[in-house]
TORKOL-4160 file (C-alpha; in steps of 0.2 Angstrom, whole numbers, padded with zeros to 4 digits, m for minus):
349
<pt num="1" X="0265" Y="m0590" Z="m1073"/>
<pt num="2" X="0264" Y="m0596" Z="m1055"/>
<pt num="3" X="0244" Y="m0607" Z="m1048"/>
<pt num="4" X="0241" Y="m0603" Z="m1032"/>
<pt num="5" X="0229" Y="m0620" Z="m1029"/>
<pt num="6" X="0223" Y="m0623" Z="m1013"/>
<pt num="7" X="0221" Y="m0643" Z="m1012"/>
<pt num="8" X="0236" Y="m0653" Z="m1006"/>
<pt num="9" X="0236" Y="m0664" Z="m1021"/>
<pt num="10" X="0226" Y="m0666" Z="m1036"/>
<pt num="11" X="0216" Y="m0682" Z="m1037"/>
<pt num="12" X="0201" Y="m0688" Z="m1045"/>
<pt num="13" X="0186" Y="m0677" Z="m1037"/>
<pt num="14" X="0174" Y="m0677" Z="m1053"/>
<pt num="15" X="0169" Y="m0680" Z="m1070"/>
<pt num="16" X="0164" Y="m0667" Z="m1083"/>
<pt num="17" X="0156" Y="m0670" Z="m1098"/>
<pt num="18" X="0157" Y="m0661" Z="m1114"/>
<pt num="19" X="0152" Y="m0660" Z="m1133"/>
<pt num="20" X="0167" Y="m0665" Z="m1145"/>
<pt num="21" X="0162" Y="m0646" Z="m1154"/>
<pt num="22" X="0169" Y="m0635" Z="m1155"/>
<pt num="23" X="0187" Y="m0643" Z="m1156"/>
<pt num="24" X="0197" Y="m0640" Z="m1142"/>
<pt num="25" X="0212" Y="m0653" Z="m1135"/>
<pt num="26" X="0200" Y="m0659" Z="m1124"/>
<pt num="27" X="0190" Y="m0666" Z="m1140"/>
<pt num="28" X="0204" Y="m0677" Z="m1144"/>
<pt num="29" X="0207" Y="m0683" Z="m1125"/>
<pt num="30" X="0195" Y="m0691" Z="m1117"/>
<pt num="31" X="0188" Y="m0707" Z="m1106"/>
<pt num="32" X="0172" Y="m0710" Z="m1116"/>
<pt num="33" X="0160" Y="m0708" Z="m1128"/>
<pt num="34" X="0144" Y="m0708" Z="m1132"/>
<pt num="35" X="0136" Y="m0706" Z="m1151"/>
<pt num="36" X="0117" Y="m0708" Z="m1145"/>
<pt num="37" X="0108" Y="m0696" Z="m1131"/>
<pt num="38" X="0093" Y="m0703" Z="m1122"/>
<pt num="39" X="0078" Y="m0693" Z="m1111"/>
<pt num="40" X="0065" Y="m0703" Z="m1103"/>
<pt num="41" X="0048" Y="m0696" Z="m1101"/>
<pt num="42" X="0032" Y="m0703" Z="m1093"/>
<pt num="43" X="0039" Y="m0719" Z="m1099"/>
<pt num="44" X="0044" Y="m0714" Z="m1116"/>
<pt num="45" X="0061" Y="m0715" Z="m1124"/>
<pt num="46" X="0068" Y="m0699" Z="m1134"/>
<pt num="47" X="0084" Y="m0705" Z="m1144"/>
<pt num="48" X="0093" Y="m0693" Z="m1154"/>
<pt num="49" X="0109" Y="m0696" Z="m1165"/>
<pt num="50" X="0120" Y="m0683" Z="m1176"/>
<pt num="51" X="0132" Y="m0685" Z="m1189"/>
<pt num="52" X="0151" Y="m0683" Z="m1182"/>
<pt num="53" X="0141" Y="m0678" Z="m1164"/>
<pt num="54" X="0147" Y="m0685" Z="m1147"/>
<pt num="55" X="0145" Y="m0682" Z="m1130"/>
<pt num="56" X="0163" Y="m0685" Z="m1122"/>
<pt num="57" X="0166" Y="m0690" Z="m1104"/>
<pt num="58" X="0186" Y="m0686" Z="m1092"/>
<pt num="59" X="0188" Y="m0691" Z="m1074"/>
<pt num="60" X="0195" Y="m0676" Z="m1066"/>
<pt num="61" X="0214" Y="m0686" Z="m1063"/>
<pt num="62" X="0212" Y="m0688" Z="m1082"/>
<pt num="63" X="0212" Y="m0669" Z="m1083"/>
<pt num="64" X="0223" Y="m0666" Z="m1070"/>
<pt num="65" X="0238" Y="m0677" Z="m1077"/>
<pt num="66" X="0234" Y="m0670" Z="m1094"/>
<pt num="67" X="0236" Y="m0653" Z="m1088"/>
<pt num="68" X="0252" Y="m0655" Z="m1077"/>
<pt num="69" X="0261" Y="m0665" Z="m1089"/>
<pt num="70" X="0258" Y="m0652" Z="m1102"/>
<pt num="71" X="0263" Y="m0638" Z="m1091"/>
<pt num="72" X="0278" Y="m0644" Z="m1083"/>
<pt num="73" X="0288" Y="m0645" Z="m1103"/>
<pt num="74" X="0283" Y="m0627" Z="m1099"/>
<pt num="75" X="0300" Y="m0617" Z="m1089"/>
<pt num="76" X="0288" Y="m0601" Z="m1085"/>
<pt num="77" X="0276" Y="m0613" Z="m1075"/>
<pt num="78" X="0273" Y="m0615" Z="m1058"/>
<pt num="79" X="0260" Y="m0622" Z="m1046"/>
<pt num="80" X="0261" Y="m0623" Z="m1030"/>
<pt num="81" X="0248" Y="m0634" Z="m1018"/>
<pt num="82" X="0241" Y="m0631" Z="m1003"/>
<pt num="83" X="0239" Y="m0612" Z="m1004"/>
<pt num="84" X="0225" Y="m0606" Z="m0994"/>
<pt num="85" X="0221" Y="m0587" Z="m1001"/>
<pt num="86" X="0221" Y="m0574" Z="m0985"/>
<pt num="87" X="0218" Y="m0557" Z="m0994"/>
<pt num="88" X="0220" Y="m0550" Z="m1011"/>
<pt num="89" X="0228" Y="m0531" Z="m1012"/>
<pt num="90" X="0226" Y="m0520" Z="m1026"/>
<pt num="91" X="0240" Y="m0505" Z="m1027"/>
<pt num="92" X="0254" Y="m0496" Z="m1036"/>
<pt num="93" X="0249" Y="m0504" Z="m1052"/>
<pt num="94" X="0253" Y="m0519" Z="m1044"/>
<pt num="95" X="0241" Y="m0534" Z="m1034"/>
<pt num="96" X="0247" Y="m0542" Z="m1020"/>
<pt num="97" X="0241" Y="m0562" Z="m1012"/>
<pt num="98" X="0246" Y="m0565" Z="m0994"/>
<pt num="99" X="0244" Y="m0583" Z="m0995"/>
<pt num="100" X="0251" Y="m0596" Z="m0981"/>
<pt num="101" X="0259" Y="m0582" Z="m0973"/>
<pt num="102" X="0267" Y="m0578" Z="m0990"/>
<pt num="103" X="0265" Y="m0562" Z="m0999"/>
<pt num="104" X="0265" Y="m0565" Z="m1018"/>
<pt num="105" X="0266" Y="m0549" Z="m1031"/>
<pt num="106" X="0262" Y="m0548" Z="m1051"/>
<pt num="107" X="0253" Y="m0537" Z="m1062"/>
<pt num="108" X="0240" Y="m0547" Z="m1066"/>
<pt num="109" X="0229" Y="m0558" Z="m1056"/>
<pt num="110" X="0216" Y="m0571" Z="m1064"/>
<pt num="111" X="0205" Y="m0573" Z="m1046"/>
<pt num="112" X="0193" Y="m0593" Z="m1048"/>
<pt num="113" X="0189" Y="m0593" Z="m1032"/>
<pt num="114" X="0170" Y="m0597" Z="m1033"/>
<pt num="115" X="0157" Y="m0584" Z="m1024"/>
<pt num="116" X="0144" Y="m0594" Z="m1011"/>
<pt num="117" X="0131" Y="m0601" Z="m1018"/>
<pt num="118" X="0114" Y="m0591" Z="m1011"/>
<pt num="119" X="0102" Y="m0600" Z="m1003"/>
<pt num="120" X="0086" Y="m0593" Z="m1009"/>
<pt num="121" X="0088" Y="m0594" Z="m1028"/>
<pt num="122" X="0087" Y="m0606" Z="m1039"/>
<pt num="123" X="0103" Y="m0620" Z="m1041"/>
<pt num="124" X="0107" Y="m0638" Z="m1048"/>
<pt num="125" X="0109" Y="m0648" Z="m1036"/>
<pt num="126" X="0117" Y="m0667" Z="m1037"/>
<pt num="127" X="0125" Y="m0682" Z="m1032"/>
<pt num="128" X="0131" Y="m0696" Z="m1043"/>
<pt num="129" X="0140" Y="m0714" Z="m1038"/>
<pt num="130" X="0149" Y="m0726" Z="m1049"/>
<pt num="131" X="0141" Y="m0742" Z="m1049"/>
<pt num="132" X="0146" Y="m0761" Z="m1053"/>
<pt num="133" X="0138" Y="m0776" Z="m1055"/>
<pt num="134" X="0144" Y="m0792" Z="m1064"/>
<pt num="135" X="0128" Y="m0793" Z="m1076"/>
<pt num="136" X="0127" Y="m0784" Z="m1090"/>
<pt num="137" X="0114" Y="m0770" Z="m1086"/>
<pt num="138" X="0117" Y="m0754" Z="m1094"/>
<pt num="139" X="0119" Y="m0750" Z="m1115"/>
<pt num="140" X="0134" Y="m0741" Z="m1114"/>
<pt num="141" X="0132" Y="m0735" Z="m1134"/>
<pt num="142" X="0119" Y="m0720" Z="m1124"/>
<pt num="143" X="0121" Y="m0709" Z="m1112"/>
<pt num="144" X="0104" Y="m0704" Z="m1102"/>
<pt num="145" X="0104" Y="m0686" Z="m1100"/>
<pt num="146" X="0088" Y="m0685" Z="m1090"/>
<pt num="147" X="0074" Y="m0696" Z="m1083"/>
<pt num="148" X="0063" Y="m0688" Z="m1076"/>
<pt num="149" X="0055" Y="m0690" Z="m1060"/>
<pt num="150" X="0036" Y="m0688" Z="m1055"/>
<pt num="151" X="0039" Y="m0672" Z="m1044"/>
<pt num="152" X="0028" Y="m0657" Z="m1045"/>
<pt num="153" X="0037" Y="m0648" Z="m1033"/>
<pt num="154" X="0053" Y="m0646" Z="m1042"/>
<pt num="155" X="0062" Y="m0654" Z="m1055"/>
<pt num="156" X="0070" Y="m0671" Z="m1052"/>
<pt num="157" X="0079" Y="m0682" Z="m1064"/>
<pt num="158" X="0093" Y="m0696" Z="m1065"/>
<pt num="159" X="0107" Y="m0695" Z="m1077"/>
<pt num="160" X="0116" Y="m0710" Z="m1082"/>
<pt num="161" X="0133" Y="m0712" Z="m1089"/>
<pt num="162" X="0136" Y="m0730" Z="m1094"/>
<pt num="163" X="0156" Y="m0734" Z="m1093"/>
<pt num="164" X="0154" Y="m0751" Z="m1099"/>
<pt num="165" X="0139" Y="m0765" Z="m1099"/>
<pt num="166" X="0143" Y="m0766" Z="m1080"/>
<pt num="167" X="0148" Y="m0749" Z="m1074"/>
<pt num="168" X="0141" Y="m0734" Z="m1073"/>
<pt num="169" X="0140" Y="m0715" Z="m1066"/>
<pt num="170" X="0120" Y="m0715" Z="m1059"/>
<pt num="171" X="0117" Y="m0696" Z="m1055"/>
<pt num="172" X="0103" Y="m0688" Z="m1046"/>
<pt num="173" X="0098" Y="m0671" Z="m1050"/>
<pt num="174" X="0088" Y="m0658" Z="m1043"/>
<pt num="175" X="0085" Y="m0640" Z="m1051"/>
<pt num="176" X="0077" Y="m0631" Z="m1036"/>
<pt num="177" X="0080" Y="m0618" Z="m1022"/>
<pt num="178" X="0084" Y="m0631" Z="m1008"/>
<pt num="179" X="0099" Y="m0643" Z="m1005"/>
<pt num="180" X="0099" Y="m0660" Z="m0998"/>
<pt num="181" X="0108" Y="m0669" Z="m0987"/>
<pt num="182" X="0119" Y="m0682" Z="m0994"/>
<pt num="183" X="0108" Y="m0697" Z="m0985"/>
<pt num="184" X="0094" Y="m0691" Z="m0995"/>
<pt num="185" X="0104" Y="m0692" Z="m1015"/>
<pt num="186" X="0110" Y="m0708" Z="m1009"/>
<pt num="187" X="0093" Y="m0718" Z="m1004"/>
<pt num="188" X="0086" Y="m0710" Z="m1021"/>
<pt num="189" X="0101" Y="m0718" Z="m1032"/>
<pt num="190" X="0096" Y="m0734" Z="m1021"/>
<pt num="191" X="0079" Y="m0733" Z="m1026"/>
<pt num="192" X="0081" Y="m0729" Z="m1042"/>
<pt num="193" X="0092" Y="m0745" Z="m1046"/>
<pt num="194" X="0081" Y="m0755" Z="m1036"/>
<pt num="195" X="0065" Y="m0751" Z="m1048"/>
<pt num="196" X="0075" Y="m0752" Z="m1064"/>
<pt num="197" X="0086" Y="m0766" Z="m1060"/>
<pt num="198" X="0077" Y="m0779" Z="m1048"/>
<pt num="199" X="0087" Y="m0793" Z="m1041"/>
<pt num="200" X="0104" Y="m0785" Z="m1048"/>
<pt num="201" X="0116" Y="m0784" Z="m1034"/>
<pt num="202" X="0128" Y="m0768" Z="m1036"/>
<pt num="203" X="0143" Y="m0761" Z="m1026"/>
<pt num="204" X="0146" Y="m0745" Z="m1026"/>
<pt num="205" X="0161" Y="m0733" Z="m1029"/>
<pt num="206" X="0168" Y="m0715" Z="m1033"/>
<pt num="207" X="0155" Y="m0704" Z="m1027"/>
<pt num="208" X="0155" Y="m0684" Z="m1032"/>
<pt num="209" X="0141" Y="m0671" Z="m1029"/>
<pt num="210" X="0140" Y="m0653" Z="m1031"/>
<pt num="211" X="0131" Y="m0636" Z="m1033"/>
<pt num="212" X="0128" Y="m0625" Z="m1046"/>
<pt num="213" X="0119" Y="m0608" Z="m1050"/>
<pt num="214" X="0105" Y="m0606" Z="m1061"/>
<pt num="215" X="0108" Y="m0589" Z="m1058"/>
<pt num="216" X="0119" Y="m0574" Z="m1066"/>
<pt num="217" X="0130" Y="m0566" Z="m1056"/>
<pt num="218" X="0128" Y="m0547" Z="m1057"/>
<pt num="219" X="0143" Y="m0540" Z="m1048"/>
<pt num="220" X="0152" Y="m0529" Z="m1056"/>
<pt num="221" X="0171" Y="m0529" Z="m1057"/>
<pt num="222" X="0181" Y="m0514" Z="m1061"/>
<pt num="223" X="0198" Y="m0520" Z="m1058"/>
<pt num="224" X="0211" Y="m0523" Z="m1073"/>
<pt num="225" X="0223" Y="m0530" Z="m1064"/>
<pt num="226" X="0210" Y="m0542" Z="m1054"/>
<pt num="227" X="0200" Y="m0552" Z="m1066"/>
<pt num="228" X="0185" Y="m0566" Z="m1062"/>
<pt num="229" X="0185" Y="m0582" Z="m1070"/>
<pt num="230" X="0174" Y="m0596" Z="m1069"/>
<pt num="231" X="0160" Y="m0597" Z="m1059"/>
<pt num="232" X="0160" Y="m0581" Z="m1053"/>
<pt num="233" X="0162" Y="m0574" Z="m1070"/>
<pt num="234" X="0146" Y="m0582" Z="m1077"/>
<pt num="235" X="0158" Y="m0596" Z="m1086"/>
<pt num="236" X="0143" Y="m0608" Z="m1081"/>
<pt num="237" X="0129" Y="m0610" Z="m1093"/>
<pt num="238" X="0114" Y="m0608" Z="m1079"/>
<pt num="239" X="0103" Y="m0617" Z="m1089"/>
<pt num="240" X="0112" Y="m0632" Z="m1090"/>
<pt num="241" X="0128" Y="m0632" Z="m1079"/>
<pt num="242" X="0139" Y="m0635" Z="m1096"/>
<pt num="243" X="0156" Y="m0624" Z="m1091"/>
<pt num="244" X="0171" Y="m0634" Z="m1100"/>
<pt num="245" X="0168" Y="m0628" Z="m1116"/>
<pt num="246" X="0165" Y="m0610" Z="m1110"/>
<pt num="247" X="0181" Y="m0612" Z="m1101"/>
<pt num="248" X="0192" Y="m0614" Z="m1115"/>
<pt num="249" X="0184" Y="m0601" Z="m1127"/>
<pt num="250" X="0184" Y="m0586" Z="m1112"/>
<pt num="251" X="0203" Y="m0592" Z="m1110"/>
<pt num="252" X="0206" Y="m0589" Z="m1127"/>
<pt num="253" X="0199" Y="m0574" Z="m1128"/>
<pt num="254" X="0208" Y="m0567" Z="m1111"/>
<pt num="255" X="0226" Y="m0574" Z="m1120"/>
<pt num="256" X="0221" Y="m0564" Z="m1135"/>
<pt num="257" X="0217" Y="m0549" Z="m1127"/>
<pt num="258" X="0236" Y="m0551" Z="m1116"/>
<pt num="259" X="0246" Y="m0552" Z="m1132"/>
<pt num="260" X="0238" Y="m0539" Z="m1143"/>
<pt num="261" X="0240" Y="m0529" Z="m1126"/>
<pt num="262" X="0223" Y="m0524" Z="m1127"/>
<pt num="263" X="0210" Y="m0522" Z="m1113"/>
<pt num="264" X="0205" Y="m0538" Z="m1103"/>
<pt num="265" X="0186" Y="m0542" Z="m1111"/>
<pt num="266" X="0176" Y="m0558" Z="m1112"/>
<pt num="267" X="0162" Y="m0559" Z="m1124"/>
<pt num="268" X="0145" Y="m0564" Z="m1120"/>
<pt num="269" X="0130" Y="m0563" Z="m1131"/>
<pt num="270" X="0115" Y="m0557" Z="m1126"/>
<pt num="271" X="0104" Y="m0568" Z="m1135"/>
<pt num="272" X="0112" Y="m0582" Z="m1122"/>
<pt num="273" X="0111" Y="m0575" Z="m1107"/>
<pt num="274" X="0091" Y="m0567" Z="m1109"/>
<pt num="275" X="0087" Y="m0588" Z="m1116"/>
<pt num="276" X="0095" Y="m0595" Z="m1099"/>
<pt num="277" X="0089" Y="m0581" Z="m1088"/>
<pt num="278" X="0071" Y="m0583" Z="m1095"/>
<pt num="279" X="0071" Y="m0603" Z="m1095"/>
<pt num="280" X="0077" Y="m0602" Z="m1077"/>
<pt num="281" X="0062" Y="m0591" Z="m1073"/>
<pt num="282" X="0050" Y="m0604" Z="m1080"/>
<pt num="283" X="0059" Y="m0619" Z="m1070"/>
<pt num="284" X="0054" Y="m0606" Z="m1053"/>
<pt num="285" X="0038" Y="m0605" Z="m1061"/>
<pt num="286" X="0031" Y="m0621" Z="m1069"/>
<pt num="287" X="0043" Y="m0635" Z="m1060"/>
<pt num="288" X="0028" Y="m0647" Z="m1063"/>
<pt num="289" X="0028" Y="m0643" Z="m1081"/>
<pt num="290" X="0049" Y="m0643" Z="m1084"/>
<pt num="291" X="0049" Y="m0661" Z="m1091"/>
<pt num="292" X="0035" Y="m0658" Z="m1103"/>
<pt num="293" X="0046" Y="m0644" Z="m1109"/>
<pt num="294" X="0064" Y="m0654" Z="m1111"/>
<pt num="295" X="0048" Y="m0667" Z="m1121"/>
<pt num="296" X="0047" Y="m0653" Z="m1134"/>
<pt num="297" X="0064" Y="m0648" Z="m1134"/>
<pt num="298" X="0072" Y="m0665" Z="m1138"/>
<pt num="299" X="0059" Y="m0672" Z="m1147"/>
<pt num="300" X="0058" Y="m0657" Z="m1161"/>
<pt num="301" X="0074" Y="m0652" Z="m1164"/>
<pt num="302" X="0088" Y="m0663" Z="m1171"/>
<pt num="303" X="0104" Y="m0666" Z="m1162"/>
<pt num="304" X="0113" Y="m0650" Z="m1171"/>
<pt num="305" X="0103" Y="m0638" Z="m1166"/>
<pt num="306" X="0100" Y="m0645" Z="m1149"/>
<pt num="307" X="0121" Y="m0647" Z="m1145"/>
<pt num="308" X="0122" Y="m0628" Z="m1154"/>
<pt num="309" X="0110" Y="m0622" Z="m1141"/>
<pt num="310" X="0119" Y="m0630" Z="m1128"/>
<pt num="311" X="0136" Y="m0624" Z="m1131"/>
<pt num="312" X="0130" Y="m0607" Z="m1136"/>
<pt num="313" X="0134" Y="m0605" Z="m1154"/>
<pt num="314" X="0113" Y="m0606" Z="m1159"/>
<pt num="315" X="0111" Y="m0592" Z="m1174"/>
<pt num="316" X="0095" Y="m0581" Z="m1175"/>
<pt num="317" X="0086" Y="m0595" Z="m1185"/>
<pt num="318" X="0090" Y="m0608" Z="m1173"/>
<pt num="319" X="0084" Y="m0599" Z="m1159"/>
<pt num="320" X="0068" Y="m0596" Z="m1168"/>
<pt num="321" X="0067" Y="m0614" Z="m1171"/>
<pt num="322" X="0070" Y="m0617" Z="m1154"/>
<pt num="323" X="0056" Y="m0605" Z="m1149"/>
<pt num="324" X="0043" Y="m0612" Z="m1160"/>
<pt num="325" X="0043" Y="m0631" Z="m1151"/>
<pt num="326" X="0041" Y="m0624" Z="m1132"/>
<pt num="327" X="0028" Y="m0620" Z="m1124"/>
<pt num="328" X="0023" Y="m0605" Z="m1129"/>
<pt num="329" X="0009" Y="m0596" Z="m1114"/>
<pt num="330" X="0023" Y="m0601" Z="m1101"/>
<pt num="331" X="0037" Y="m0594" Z="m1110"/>
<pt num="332" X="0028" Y="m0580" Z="m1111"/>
<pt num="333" X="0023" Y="m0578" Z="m1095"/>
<pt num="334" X="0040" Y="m0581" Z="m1090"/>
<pt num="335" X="0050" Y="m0567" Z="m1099"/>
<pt num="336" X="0037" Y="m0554" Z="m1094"/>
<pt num="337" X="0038" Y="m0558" Z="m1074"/>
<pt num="338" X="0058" Y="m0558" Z="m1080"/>
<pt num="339" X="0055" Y="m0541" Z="m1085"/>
<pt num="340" X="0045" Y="m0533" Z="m1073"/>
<pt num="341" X="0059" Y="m0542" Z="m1061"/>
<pt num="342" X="0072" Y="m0533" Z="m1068"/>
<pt num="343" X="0065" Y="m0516" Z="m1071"/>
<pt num="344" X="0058" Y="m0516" Z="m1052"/>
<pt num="345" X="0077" Y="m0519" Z="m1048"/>
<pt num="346" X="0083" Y="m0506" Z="m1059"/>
<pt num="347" X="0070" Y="m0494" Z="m1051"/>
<pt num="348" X="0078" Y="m0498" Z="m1034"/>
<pt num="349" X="0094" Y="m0496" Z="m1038"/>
């Protein structure tokens, strides 16, 4: 197994956070923890707790070393850095990489180059720098998903990982169309501690942004020898920006499929993809109405069914569940604009 990776070195660049389900070796390695969730709302406070549920926190370096340490006890591994992909070949049952003036064969070819983000659909869209100060500020038993901002043009929360009494990631978040310039996430994050922490002094540290589609990718791949993963595979739950989890169930599967020699196929359910694509259309639609949605989500369901929804194992009685707290008219409204949407384009094509 040889990785083509084109940075120079791996070092810390992000963090991801996760649910400790399903059980993965991710589950048991982490930085931190966080047993209580919170959303803020107009002012009030949603906190939810579940029984043997956590939200789980790694710094990218974290990953990184985990991941090379492992694969190095491993004699068919190799990565090589700094590899800059220049074309991709598909022929004779074979593929072929010209990479760094190199030209690298094999029969299989796992492609995570990412596609470009489009500028006119919808995206998340964030920022997030660790803080310190030497008061003891944040709770850092609960993690703030989302506190919503007072923004009817498009949605605009902070989400808040607290490290410790005194450190914290402080994120701001955009679901919308259009992309900032870094100035802009930066004087909100200021902003924000200001209001919420008067007359605390804070330095700040490790800063990581990044964009993400709330959109599926519909390209279609015919190649068995060339296969898509992660983002531009659809590894990324649109609704949410959730991937880790994804990630190491599609592996599984793909790893599956190689040793029982059977076609390449990664599973998706339906039921997932028509939720997100659906929700998506209602954050276009009613941006000003979005947090008044997450009110009813949060506030309604317990913790289970809310982490089952956000990892994609919901049952049909869940979703129904689901169904019954949110806004009903706008949903509605939502899936049959959807529709029409998709049969035009079906019309077209």
């Amino acid at each position: 197994i040889l990785v083509l990776e084109q940075k120079t070195q791996l070092i810390k660049d992000k963090n991801w956070c996760f649910w400790n389900f399903p059980k993965n070796i991710l589950s048991e390695n982490y930085n931190h923890s966080w047993e209580e969730i919170k959303i803020k709302i107009k002012g009030e406070n949603i906190i939810k707790k579940g029984r043997d549920l956590k939200y789980l926190r790694i710094s990218s370096n974290s990953f990184y070393d985990l991941g090379i340490a492992t694969l190095q006890k491993k004699k068919k591994f190799k990565i090589l850095f700094g590899n800059k992909i220049k074309k991709i070949n598909e022929k004779n049952n074979r593929v072929e990489v010209l990479s760094n003036n190199k030209r690298i064969s094999s029969s299989l070819l796992f492609n995570s180059i990412p596609q470009a983000i489009e500028k006119n659909k919808l995206k998340q869209h964030f920022l997030g720098i660790e803080v310190n100060t030497n008061k003891a500020v944040f709770n850092s038993s609960e993690v703030t998903l989302m506190d919503f901002q007072k923004n009817n043009k498009e949605v605009h929360f902070f989400y808040i990982l607290p490290f410790s009494d005194k450190t914290a990631l402080i994120e701001t978040t955009y679901f919308s169309k259009s992309i900032y310039n870094k100035k802009k996430y930066r004087a909100d994050i200021e902003k924000y501690l200001t209001k919420k922490y008067p007359n605390i002094n804070f330095t700040y540290g490790f800063i990581e942004k990044g964009v993400l589609p709330m959109y599926f990718n519909y390209t279609k791949y015919n190649s068995q020898r060339i296969i898509p993963i992660g983002q531009t595979n659809n590894w990324i739950k649109i609704s949410t920006g959730y991937c880790f989890q994804n990630a190491f169930e599609k592996s599984e599967q793909i790893v599956d499929c190689i040793l029982k020699e059977k076609k390449i196929s990664i599973k998706q359910r339906f039921s997932n993809k028509i939720l997100d694509e659906i929700f998506c259309e209602y954050i276009c639609r009613y941006p000003e109405s979005v947090p008044k949605f997450f009110y009813k989500f949060f506030n309604n369901l317990e913790l289970k069914i809310i982490v089952m929804f956000l990892t994609e194992k919901q049952t049909m009685s869940q979703i129904i569940k689901i169904l019954l707290v949110l806004p009903k008219i706008k949903l509605i409204s939502s899936f049959l604009y959807l529709l029409v949407k998709k049969l035009s384009y079906a019309f077209r094509h």
